[in-house]
DSSP file (Angstrom, degrees, kcal/mol; ACC not computed):
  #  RESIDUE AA STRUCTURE BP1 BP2  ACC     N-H-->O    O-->H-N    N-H-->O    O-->H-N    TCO  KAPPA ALPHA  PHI   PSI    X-CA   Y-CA   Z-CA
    1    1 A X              0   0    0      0, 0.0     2,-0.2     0, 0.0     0, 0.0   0.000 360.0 360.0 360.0 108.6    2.2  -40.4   15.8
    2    2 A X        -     0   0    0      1,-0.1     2,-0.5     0, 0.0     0, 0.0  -0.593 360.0-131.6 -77.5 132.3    2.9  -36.3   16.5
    3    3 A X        -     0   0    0     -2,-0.2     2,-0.2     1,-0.0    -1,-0.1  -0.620  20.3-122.0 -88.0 150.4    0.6  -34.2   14.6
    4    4 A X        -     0   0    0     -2,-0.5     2,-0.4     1,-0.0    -1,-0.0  -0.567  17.1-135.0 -73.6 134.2    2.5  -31.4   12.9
    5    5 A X        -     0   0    0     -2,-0.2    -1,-0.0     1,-0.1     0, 0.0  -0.844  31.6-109.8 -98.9 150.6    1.3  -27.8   13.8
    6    6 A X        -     0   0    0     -2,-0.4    88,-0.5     1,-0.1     3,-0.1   0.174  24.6-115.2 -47.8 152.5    0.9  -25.6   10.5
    7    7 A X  S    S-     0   0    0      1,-0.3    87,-3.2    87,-0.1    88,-0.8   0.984  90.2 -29.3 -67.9 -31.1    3.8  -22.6   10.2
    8    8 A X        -     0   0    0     85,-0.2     2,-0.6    86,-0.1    -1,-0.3  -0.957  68.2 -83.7-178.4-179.7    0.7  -20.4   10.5
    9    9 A X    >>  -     0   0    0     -2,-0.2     3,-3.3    -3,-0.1     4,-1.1  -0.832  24.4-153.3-118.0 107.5   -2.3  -19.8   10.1
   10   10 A X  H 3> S+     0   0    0     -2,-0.6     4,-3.4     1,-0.3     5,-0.1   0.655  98.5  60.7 -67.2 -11.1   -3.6  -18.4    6.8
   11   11 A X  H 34 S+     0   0    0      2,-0.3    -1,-0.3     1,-0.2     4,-0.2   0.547 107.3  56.3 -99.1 -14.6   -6.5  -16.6    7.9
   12   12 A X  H <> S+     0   0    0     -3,-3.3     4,-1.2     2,-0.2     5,-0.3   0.875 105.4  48.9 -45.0 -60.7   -3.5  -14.7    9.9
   13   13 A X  H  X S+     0   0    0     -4,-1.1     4,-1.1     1,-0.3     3,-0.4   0.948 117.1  43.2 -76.4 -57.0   -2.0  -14.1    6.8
   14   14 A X  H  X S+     0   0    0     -4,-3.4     4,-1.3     1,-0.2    -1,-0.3   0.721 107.0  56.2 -43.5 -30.0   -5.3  -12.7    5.3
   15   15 A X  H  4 S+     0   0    0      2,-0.2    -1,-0.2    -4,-0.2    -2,-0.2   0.668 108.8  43.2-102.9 -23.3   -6.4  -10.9    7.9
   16   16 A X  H  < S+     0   0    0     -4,-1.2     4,-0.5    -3,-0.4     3,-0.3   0.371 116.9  50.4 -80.0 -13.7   -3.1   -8.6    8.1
   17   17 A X  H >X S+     0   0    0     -4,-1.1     3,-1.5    -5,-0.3     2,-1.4   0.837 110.9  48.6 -88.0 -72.7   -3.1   -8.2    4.2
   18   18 A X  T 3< S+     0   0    0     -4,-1.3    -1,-0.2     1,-0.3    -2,-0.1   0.092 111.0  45.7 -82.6   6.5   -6.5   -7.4    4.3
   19   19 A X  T 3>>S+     0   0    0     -2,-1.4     4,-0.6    -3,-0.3     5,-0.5   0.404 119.9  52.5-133.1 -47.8   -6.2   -4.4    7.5
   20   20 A X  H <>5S+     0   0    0     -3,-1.5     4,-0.7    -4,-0.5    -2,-0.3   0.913 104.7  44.2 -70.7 -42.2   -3.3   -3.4    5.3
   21   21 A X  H  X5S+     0   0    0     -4,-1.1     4,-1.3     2,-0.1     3,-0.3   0.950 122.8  37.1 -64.3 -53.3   -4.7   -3.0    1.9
   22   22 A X  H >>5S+     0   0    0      1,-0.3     4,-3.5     2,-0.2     3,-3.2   0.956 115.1  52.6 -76.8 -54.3   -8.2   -0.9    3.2
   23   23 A X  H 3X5S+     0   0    0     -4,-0.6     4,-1.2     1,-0.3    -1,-0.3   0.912 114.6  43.0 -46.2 -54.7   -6.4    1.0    5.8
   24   24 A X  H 3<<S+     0   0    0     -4,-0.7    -1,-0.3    -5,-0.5    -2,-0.2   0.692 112.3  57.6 -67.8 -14.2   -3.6    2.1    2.7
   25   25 A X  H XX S+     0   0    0     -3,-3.2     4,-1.5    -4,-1.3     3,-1.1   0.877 106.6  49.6 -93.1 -33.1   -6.7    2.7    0.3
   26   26 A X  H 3X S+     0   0    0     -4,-3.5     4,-0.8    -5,-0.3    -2,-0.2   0.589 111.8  44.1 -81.8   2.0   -7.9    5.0    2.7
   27   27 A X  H 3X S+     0   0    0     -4,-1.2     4,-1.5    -5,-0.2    -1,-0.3   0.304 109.0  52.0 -70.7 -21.1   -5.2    6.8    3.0
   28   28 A X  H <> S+     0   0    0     -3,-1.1     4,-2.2     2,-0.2    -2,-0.2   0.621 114.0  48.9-110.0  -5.1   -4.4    7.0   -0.3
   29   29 A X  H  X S+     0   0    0     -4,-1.5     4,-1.9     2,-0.2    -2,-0.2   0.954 105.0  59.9 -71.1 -41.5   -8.2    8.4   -0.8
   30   30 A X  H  X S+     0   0    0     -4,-0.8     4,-5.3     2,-0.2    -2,-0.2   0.948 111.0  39.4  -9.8 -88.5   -7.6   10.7    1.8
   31   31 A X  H  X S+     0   0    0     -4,-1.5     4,-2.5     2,-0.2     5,-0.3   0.905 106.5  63.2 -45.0 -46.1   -4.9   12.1   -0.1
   32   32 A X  H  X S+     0   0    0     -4,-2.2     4,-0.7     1,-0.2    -2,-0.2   0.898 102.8  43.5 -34.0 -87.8   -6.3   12.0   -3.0
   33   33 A X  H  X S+     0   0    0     -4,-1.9     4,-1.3     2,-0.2    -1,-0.2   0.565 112.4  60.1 -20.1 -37.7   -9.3   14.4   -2.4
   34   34 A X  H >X S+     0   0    0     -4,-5.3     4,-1.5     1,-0.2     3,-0.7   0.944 110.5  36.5 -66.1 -67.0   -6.7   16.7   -0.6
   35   35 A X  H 3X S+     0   0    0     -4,-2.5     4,-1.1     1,-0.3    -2,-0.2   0.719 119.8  52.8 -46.9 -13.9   -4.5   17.1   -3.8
   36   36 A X  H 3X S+     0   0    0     -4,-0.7     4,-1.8    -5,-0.3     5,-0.3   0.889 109.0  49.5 -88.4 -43.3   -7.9   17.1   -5.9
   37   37 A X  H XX S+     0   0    0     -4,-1.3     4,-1.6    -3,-0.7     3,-1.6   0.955 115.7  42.5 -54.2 -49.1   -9.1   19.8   -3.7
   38   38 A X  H 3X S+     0   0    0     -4,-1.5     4,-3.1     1,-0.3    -1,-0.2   0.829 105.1  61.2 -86.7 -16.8   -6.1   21.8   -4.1
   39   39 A X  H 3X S+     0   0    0     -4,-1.1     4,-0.7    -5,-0.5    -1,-0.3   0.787 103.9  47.4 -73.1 -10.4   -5.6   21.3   -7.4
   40   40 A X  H <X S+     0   0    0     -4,-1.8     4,-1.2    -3,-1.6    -2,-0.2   0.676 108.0  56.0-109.7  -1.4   -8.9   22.9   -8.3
   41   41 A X  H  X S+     0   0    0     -4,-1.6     4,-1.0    -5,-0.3     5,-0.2   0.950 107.7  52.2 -56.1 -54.4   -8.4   25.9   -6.1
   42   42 A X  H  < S+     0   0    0     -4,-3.1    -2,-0.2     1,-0.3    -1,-0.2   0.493 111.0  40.7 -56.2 -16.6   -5.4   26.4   -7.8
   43   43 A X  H >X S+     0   0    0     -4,-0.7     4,-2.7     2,-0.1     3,-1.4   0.768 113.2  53.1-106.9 -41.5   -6.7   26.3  -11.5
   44   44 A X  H 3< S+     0   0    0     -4,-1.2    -2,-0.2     1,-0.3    -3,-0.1   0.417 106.0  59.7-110.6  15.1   -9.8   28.3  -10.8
   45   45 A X  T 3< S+     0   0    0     -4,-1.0    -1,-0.3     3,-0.1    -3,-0.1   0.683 121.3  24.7 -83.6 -20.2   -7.6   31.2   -9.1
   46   46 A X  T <4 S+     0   0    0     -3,-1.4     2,-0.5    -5,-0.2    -2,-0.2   0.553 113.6  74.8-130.8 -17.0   -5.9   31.6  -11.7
   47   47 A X  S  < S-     0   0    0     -4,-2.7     5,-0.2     1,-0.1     4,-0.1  -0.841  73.8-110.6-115.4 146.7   -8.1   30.5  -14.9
   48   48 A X    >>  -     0   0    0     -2,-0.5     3,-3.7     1,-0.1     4,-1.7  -0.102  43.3-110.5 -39.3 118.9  -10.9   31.8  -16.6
   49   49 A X  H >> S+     0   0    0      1,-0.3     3,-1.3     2,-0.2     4,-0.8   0.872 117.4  51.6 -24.0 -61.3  -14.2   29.4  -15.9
   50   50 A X  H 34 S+     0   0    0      1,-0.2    -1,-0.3     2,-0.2    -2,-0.1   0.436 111.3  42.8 -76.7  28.6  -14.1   28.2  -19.1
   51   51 A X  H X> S+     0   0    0     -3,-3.7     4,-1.8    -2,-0.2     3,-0.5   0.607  98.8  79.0-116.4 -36.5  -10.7   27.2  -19.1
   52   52 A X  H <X S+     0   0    0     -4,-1.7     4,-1.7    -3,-1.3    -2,-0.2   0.801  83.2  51.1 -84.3 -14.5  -10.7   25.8  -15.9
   53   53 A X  H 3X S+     0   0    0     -4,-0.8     4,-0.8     1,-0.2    -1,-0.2   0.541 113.6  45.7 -91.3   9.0  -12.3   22.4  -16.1
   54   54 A X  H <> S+     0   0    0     -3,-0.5     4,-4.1     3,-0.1     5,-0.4   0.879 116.1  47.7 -56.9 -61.2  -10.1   21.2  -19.0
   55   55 A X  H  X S+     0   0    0     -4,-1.8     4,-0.9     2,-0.2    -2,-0.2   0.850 116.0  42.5 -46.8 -58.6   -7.1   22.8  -17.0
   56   56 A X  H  X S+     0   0    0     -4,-1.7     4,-2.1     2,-0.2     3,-0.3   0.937 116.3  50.8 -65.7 -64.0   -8.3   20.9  -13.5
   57   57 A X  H  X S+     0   0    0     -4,-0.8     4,-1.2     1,-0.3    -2,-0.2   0.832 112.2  47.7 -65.6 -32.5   -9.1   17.3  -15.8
   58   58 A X  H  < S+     0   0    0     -4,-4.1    -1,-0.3     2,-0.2    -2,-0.2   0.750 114.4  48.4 -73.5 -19.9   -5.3   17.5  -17.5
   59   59 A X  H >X S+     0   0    0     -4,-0.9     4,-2.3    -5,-0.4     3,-1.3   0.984 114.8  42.6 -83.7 -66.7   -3.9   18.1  -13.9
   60   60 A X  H >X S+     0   0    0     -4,-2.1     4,-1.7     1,-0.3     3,-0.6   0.929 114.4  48.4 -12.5 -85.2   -5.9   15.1  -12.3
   61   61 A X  H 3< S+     0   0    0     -4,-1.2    -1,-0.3     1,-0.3    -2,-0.2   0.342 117.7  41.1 -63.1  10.0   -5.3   12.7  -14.9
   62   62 A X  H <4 S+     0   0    0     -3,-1.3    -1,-0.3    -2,-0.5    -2,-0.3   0.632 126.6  29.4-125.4 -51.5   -1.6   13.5  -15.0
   63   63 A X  H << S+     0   0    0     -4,-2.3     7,-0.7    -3,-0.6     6,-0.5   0.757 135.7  21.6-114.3 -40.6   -0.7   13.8  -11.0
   64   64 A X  S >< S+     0   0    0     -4,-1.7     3,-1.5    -5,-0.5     6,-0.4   0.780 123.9  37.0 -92.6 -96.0   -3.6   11.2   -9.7
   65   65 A X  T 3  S+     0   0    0     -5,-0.3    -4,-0.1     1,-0.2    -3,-0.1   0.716 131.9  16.2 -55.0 -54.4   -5.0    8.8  -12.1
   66   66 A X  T 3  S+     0   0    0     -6,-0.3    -1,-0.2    -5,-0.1     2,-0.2   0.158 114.2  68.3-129.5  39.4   -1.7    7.8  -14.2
   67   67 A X  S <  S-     0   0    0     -3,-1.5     4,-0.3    -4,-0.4     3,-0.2  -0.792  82.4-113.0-126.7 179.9    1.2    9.0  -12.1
   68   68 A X  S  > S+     0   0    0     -2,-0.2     4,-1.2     1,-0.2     5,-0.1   0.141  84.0 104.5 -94.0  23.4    2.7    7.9   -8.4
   69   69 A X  H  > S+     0   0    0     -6,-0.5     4,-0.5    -5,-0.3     3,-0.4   0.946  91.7  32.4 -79.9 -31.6    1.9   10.8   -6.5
   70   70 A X  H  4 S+     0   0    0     -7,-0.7     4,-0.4    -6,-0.4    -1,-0.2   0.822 112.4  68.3 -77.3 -21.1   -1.1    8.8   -4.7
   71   71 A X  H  4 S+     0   0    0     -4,-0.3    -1,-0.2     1,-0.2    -2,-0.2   0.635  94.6  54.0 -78.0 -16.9    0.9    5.7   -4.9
   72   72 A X  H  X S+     0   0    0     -4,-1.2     4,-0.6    -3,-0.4    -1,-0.2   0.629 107.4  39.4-105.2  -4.2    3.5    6.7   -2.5
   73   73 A X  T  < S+     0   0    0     -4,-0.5    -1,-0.2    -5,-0.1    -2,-0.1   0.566 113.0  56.0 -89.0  -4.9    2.0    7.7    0.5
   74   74 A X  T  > S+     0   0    0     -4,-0.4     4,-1.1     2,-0.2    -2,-0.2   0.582 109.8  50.2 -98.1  -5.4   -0.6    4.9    0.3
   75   75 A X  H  > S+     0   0    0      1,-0.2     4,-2.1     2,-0.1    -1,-0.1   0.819 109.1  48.3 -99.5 -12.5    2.3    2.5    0.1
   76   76 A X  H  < S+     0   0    0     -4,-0.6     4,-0.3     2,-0.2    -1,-0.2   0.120 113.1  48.0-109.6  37.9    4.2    3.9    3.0
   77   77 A X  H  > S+     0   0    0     -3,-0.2     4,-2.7     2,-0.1     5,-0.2   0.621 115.9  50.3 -62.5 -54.4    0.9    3.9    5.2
   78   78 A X  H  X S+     0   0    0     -4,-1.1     4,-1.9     1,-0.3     5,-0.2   0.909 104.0  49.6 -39.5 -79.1    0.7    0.5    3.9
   79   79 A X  H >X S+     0   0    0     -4,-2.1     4,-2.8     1,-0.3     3,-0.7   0.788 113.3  49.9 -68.9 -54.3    4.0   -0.9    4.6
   80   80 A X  H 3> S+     0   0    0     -4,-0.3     4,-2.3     1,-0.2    -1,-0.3   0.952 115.3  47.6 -62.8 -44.9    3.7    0.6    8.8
   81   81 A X  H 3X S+     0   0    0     -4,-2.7     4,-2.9     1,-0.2    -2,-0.2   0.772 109.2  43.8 -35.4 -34.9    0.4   -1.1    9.0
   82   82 A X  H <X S+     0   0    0     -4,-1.9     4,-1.4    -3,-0.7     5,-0.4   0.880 117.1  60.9 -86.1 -47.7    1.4   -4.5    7.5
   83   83 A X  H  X S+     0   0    0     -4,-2.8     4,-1.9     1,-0.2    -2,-0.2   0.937 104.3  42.8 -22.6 -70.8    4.5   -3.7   10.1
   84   84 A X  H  X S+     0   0    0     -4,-2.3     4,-1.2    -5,-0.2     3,-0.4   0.964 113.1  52.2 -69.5 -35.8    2.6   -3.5   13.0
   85   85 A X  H >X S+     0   0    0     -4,-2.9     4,-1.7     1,-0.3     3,-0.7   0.955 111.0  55.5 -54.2 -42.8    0.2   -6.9   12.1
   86   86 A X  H 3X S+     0   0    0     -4,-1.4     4,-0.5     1,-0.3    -1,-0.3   0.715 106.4  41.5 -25.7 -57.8    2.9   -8.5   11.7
   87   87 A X  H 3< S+     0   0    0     -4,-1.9    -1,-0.3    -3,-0.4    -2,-0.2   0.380 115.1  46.3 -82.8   9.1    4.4   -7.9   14.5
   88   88 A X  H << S+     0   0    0     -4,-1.2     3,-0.3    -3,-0.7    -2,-0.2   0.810 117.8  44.9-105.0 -19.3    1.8   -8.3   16.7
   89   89 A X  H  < S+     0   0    0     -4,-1.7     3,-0.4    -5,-0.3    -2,-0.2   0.326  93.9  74.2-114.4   0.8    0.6  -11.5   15.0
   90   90 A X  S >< S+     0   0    0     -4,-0.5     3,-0.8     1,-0.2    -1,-0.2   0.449  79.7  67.0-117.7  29.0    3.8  -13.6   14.4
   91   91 A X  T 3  S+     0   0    0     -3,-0.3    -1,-0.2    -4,-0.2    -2,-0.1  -0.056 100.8  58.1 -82.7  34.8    4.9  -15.0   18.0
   92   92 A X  T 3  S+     0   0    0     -3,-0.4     2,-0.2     3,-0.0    -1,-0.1   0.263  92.5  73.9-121.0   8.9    2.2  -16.7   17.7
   93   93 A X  S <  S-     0   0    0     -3,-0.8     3,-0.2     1,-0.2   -85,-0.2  -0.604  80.6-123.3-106.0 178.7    3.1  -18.8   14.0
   94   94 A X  S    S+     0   0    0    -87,-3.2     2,-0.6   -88,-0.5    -1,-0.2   0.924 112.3  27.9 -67.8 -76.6    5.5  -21.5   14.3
   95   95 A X        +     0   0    0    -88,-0.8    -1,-0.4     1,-0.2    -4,-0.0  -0.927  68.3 174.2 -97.2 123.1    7.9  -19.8   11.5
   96   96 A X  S  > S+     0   0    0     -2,-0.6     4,-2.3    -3,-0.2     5,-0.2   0.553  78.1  65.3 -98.4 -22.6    6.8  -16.1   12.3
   97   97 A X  T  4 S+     0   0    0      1,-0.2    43,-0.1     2,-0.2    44,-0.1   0.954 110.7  33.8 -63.6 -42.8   10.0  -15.4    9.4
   98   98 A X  T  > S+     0   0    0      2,-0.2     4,-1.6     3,-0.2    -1,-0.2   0.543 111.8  68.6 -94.8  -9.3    8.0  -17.1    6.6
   99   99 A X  H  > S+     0   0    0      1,-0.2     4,-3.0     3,-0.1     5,-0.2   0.982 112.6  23.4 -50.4 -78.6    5.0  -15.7    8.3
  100  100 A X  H  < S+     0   0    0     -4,-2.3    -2,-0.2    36,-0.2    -1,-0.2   0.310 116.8  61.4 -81.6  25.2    5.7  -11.8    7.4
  101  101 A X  H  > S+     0   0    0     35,-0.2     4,-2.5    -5,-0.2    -1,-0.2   0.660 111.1  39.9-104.0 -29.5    7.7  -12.7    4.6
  102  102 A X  H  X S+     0   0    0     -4,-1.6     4,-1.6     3,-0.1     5,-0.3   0.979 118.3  50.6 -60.5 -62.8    4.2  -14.5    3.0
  103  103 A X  H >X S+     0   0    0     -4,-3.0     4,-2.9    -5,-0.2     3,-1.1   0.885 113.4  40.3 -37.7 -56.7    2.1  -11.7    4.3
  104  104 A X  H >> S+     0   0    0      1,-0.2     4,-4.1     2,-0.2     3,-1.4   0.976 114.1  53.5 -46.1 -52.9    4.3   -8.8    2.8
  105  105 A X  H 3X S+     0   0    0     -4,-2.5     4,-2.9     1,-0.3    -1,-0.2   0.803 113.3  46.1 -48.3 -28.2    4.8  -10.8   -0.5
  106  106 A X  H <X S+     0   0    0     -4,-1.6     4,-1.9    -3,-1.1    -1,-0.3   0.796 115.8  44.6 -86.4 -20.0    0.6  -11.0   -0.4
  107  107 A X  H <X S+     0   0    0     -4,-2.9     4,-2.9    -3,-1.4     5,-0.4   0.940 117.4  44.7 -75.9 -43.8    0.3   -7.3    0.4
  108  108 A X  H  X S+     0   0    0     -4,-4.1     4,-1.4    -5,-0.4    -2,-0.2   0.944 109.1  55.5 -70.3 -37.7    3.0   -6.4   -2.3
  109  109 A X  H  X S+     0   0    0     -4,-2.9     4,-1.6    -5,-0.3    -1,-0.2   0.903 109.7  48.2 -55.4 -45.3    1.4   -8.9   -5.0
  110  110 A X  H  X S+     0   0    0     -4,-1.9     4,-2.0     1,-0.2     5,-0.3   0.984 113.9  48.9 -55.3 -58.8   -2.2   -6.9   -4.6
  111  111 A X  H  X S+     0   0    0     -4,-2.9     4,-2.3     1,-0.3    -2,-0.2   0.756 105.1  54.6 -64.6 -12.6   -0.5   -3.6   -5.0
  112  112 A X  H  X S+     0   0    0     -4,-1.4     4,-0.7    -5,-0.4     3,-0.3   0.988 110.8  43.2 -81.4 -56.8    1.5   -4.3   -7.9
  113  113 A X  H  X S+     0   0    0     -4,-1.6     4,-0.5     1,-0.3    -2,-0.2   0.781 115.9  48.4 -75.8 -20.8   -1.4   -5.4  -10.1
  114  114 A X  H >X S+     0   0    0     -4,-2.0     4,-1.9    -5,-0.2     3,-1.4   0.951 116.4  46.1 -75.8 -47.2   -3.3   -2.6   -8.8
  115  115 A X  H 3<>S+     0   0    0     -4,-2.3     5,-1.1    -5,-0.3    -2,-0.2   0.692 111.7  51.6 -50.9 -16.5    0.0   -0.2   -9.6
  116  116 A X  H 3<5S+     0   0    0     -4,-0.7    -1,-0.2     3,-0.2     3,-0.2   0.633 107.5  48.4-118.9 -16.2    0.4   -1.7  -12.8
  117  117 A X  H <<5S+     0   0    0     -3,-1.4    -2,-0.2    -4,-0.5    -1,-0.2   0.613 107.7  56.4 -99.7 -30.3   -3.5   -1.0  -13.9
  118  118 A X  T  <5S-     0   0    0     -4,-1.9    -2,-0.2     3,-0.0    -3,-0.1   0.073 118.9-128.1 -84.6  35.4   -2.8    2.5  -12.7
  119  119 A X  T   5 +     0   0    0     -3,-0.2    -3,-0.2     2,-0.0     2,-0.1   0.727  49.1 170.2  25.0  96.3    0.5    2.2  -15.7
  120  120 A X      < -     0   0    0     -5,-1.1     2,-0.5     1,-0.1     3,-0.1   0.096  37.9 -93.6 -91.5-150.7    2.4    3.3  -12.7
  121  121 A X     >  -     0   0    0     -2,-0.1     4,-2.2     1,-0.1    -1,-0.1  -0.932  27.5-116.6-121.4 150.6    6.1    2.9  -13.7
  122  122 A X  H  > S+     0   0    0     -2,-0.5     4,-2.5     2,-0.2     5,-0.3   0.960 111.6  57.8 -40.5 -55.2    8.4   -0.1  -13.1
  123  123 A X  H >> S+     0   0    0      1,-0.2     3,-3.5     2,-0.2     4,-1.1   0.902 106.5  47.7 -34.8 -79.4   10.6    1.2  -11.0
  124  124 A X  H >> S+     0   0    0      1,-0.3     4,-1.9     2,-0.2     3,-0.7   0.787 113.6  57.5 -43.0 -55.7    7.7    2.3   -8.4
  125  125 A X  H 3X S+     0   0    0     -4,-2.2     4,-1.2     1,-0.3    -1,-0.3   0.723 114.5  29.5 -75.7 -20.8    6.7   -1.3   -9.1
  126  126 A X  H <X S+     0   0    0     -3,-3.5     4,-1.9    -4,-2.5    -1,-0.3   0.794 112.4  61.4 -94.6 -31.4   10.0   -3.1   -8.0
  127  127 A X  H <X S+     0   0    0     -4,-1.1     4,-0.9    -3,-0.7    -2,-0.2   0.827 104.4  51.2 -90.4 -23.3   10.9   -0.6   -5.7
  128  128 A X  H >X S+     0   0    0     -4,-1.9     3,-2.5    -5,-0.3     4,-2.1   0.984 104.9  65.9 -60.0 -52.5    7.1   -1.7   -3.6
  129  129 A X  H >X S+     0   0    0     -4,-1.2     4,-3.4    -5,-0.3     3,-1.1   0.807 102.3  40.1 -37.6 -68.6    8.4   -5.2   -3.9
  130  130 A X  H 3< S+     0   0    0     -4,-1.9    -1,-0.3     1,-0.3    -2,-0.2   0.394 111.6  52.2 -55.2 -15.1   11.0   -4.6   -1.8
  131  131 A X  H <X S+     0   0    0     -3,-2.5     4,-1.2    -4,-0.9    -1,-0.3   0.705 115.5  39.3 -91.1 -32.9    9.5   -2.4    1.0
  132  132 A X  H <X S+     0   0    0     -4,-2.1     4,-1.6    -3,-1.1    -2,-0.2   0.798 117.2  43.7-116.3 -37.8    6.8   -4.5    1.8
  133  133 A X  H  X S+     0   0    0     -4,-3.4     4,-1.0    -5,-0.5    -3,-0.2   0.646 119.7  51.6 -89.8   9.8    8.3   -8.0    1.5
  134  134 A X  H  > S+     0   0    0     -5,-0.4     4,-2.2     2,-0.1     3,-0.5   0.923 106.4  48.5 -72.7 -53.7   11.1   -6.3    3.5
  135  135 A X  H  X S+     0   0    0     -4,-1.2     4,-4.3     1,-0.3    -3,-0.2   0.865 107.3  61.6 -50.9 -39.2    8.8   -4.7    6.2
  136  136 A X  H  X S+     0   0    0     -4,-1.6     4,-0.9     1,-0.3     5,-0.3   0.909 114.7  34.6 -68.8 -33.4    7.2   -8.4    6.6
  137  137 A X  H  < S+     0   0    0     -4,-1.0    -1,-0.3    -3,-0.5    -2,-0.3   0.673 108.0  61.3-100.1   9.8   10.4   -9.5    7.5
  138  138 A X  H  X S+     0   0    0     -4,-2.2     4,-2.9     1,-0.2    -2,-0.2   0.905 108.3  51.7 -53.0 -62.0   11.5   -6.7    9.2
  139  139 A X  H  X S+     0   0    0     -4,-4.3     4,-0.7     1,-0.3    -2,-0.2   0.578  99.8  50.1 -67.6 -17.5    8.7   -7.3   11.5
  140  140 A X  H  < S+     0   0    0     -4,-0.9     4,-0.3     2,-0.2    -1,-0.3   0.353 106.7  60.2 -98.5  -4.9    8.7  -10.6   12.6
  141  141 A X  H  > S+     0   0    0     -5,-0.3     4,-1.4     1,-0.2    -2,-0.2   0.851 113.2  48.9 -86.8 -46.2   12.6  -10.1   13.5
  142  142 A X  H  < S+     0   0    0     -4,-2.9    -2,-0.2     1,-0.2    -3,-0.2   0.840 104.8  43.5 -50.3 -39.5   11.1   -7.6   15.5
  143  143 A X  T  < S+     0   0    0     -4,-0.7    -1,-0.2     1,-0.2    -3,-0.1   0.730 111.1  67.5 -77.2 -21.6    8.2   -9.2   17.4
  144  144 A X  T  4        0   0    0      1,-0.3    -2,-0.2    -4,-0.3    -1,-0.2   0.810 360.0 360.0 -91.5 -12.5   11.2  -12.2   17.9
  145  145 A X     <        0   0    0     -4,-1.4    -1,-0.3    -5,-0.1    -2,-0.1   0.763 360.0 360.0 -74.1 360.0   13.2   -9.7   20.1
């Protein structure tokens, strides 16, 4: 009786979503804090004090909080990071194809519910799908050259 080895190894597949998500949250915090920063130079150059922390909180909550301007650079951080685990970690599955195509799908499935709690738009939401469970398989066609 041969035992079957596994396609891979989930704690693989966890362990590249999970290098991918923080690594893309700190990037997209990173941004964040620049654009916050510049946005309140920019309102209290030009506005009265008491004007400006209305002005600053309508800009913020409009460009950060319930738009994609933080969502798209943290998703193409994301997407080379989940790139490289990927490729570094699937000649080592059995099927390295269904390797990064689970990983992307798990990277893309966190970030959609997180996009979708920051009412991000559909589009942006469909258009992640495709980048990330693309990249997974991008990569493992890669590592297989």
């Amino acid at each position: 009786m041969r035992l079957r080895r596994p396609s891979f190894r989930i704690q693989d597949v966890l362990q590249a979503t999970v290098i991918a998500l923080i690594i893309g949250w700190l990037a997209a915090l990173g941004f964040g804090l620049w654009i916050a920063k510049l946005q309140y130079d920019e309102v209290n150059a030009y506005l009265p004090l008491e004007k400006a922390n209305a002005a600053y909180q309508s800009r913020i909550d409009g460009e950060l909080q319930h738009g994609p301007l933080l969502f798209l650079p943290q998703i193409g951080v994301m997407a080379a990071v989940l790139a490289w685990q990927v490729a570094r970690r699937a000649k080592d599955a059995n099927k390295p194809r269904l390797y990064g195509a689970t990983t992307g799908a798990l990277v893309a499935f966190v970030e959609s519910v997180v996009a979708l709690v920051m009412q991000v738009p559909w589009i942006f939401v469909v258009v992640l799908w495709i980048l990330l469970f693309g990249t997974g398989i991008f990569a493992d066609w890669y590592a297989e050259r």
